[in-house]
C-alpha positions in Angstrom: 17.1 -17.3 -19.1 17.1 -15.2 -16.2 14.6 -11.7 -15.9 17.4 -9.4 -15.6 15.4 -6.8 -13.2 14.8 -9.1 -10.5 16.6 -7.4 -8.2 14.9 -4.1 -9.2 11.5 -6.2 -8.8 12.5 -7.3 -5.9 13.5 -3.5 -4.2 9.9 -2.5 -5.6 8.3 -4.9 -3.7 9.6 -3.9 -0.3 8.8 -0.2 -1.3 5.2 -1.2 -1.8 5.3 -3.1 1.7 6.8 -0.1 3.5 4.4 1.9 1.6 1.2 -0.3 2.7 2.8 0.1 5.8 3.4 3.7 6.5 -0.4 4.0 4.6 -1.9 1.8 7.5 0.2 3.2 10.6 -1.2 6.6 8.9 -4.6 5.7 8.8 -4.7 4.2 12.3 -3.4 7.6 13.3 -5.8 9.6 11.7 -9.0 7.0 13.5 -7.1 7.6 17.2 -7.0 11.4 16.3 -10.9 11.5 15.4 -11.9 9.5 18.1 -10.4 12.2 20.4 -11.8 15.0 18.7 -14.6 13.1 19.2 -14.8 12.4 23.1 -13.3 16.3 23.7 -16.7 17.4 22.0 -18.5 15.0 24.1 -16.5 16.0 27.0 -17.1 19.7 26.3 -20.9 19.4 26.1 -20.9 17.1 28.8 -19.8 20.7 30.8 -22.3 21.1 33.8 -24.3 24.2 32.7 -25.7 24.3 36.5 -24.6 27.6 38.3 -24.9 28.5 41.9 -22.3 31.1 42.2 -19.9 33.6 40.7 -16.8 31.1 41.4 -18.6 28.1 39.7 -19.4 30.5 36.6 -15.7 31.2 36.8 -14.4 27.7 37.0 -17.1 26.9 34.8 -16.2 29.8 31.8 -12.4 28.7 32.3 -13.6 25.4 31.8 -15.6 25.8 28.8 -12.4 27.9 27.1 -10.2 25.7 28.3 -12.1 22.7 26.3 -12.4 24.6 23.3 -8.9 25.2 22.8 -8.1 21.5 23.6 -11.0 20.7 20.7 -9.6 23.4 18.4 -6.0 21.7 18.6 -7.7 17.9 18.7 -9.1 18.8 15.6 -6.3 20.8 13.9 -4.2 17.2 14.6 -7.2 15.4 12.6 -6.6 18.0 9.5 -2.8 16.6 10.1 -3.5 13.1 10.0 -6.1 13.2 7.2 -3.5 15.0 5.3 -0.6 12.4 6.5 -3.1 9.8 5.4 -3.8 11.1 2.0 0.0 11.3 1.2 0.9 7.9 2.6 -2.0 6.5 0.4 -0.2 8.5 -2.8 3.1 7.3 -1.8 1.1 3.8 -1.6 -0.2 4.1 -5.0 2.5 5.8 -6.2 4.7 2.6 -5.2 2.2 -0.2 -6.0 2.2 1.2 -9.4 6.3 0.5 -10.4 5.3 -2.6 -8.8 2.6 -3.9 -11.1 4.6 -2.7 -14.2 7.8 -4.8 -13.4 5.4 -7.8 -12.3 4.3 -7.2 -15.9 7.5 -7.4 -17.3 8.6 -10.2 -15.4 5.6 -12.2 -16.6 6.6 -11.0 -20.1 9.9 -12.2 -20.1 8.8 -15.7 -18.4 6.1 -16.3 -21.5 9.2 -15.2 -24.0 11.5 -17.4 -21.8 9.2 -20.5 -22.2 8.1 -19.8 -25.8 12.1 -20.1 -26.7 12.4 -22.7 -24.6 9.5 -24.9 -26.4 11.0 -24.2 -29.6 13.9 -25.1 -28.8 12.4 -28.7 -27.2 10.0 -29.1 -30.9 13.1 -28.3 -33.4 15.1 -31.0 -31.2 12.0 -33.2 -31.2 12.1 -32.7 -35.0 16.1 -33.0 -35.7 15.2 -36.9 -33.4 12.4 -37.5 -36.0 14.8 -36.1 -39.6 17.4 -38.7 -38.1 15.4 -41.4 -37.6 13.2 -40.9 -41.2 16.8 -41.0 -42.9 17.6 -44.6 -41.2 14.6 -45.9 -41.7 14.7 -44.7 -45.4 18.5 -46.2 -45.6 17.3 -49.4 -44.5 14.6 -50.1 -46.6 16.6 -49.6 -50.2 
């Protein structure tokens, strides 16, 4: 007796791959994205606060505004990862879930399958031994 949604089983099962998938390309995004957030704030503190002259407190100020707005979009692209992240992990769950309940139903049907399939062997086993009680029994009168 064959589990008639094995095919279904076996489409779930490459949604929950593509889903682990997608979750871990998501979350190596999001580590890459807070690690650059991360050097631009070392990078912008790391901003000489030394100044000689009107042009270096110039370059210096365009610097400084310059590095915030790089930080301020670095860190609006971790918001955007974190929240990629958080739906790739639902879509994960989501997935792994209609996984684990036809996995469920397969083992199910594979107990049922080999309950039947024992019964059947034991009432064979006991038509052998019927037959054989009979002939013996016919023998002996």
């Amino acid at each position: 007796m064959t589990f008639t949604l094995s095919g279904l089983l076996r489409v779930r099962g490459a949604q929950e791959r593509l889903a682990a998938e997608e979750l871990s390309r998501a979350s190596s995004e999001r580590r890459r994205a807070e690690a650059a957030a991360h050097a631009g704030a070392l990078s912008l503190s790391e901003i000489s606060s030394r100044i000689d002259d009107a042009s270096t407190l110039m370059a210096m100020a365009a610097a400084r505004a310059a590095g915030r707005s790089a930080l301020g979009d670095l860190q609006t692209l971790v918001e955007l990862t974190r929240e990629a992240e958080g739906a790739a992990k639902t879509a994960h769950v989501e997935a792994r879930r209609e996984l684990k309940g036809l996995e469920r139903l397969e083992t199910a049907h594979r107990a049922e399958a080999r309950r039947e399939e024992i019964a059947t062997e034991q009432a064979a086993l006991d038509e052998i031994a019927t037959v054989r009680g009979r002939r013996s029994q016919g023998s002996a009168a």
